[in-house]
Each structure stands twice: as C-alpha cells, then as structure tokens.
C-alpha positions as CSV (number, residue, x, y, z in Angstrom):
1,X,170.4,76.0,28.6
2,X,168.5,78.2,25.9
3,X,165.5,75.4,26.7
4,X,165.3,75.6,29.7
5,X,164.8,79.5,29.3
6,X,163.2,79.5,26.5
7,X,160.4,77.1,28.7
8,X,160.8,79.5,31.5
9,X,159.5,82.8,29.3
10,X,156.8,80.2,28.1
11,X,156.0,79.8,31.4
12,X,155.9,83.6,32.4
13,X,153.9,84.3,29.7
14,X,151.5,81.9,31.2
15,X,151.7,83.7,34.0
16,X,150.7,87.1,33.3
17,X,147.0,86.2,32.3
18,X,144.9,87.0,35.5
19,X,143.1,90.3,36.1
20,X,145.6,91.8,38.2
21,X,148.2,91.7,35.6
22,X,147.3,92.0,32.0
23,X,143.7,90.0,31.6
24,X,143.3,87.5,29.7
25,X,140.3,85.0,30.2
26,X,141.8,81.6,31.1
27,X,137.9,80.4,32.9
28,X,137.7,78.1,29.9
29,X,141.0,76.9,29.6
30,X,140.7,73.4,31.0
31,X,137.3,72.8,29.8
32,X,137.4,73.7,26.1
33,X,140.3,72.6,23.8
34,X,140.1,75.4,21.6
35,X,140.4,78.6,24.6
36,X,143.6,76.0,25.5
37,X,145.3,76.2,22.1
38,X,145.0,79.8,21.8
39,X,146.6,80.5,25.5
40,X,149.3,78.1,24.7
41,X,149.6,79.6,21.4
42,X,149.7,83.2,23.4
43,X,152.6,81.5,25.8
44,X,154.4,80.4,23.0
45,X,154.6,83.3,21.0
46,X,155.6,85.3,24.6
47,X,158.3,83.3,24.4
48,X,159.5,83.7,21.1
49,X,159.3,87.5,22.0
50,X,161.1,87.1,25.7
51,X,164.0,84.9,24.1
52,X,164.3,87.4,20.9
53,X,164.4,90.2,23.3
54,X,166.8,88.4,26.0
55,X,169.6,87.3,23.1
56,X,168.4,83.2,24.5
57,X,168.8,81.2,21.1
58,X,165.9,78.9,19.7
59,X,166.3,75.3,21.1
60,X,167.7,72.3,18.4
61,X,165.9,69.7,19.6
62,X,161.7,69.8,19.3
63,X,160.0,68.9,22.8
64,X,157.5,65.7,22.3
65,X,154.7,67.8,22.8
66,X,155.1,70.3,20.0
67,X,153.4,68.2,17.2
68,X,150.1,67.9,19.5
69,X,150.5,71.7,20.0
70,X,151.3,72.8,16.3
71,X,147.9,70.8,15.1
72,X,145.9,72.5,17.7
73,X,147.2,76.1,16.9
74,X,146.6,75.2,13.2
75,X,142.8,74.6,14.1
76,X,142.6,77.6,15.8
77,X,144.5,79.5,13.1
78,X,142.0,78.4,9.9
79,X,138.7,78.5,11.8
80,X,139.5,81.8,13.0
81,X,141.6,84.6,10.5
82,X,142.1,86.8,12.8
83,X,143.4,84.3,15.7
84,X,147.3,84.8,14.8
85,X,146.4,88.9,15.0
86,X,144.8,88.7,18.7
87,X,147.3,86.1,19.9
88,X,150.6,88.2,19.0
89,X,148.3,91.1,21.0
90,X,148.4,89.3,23.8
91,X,151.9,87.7,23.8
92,X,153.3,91.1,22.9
93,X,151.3,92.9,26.3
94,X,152.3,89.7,28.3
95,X,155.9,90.4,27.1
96,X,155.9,94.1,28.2
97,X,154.5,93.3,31.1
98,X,157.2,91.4,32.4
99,X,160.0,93.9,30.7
100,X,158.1,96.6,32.9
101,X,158.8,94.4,36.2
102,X,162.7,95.2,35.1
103,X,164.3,97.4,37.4
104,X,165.6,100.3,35.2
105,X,169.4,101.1,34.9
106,X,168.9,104.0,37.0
107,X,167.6,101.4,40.1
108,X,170.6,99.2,39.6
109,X,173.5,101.7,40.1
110,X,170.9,103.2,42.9
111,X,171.3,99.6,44.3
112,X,175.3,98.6,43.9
C-alpha cells in the first residue's frame, strides 16, 4: 500500500509544475537529460515530503528504476552545488500546493 501512495504523491508532485499552479519549467524535460533528473529529483523529494506529512511509511522493496534515477540525480547534484537547495524549493512549494487544495476542518463539519 505505502507504494502505491508513496508513487501517487510522486506523481502529484509531477503534477503541480505548469504555470497555473506553481511554475516550474518542464519545456525541456523530454529533450535534455539533465532538466529530467532535476524534475524527477523535484517529484521525488515531493514525495518524501507528502508521505512524511501523510504518516504513509517508506516502501521495503526499491522499484527497478531507482538505480538509473539515483545516478542521474547524482550528476545533477556534483555539477551543480546548489541543485539539492533549488530542488527541495520546489518540492517543498509543490507540496504546499497540494496541502492548500485540502479542505480545512472547518469545510468538513460544514459538509457532514
């Protein structure tokens, strides 16, 4: 279950990146290697934030596709300093975007 979750805030976080909702340039994503690892690295720190947040525990098993994403993320990580810094920006605004889109408690008991 906590995968499956965890994959869905991923996804989320992925989806919070045009204008309309917090802005971040994905015009290069399929076309340059390096704009792709730092959105996925974006997506998958969101998560981490979104399942910290939401009590969803880490998954046990690692997904086939991590070791091709960690080596990416390194590359981006020791040609830029500064990378980790902008990318936990942006993960951190995606996440609160998606909190705000919450109803609030006082909406719920307006609702039931």
């Amino acid at each position: 279950m906590g995968c499956a979750r965890r994959r869905e805030c991923r996804e989320a976080t992925h989806w919070t990146a045009p204008p309309h909702r917090v802005n971040r340039d994905l015009s290069r994503y399929a076309k340059d290697r390096t704009e792709r690892a730092r959105e996925e690295l974006i997506a998958e720190l969101g998560s981490c934030f979104l399942c910290a947040d939401l009590g969803i525990a880490p998954e046990l098993e690692p997904r086939s596709d991590h070791a091709s994403y960690i080596g990416s993320w390194l590359k981006v990580l020791g040609d830029d300093k500064r990378a980790i810094f902008a990318a936990a920006a942006h993960a951190q605004r995606a996440a609160g975007f998606l909190h705000g889109l919450q109803p609030t408690a006082a909406q719920v008991s307006e609702a039931a």
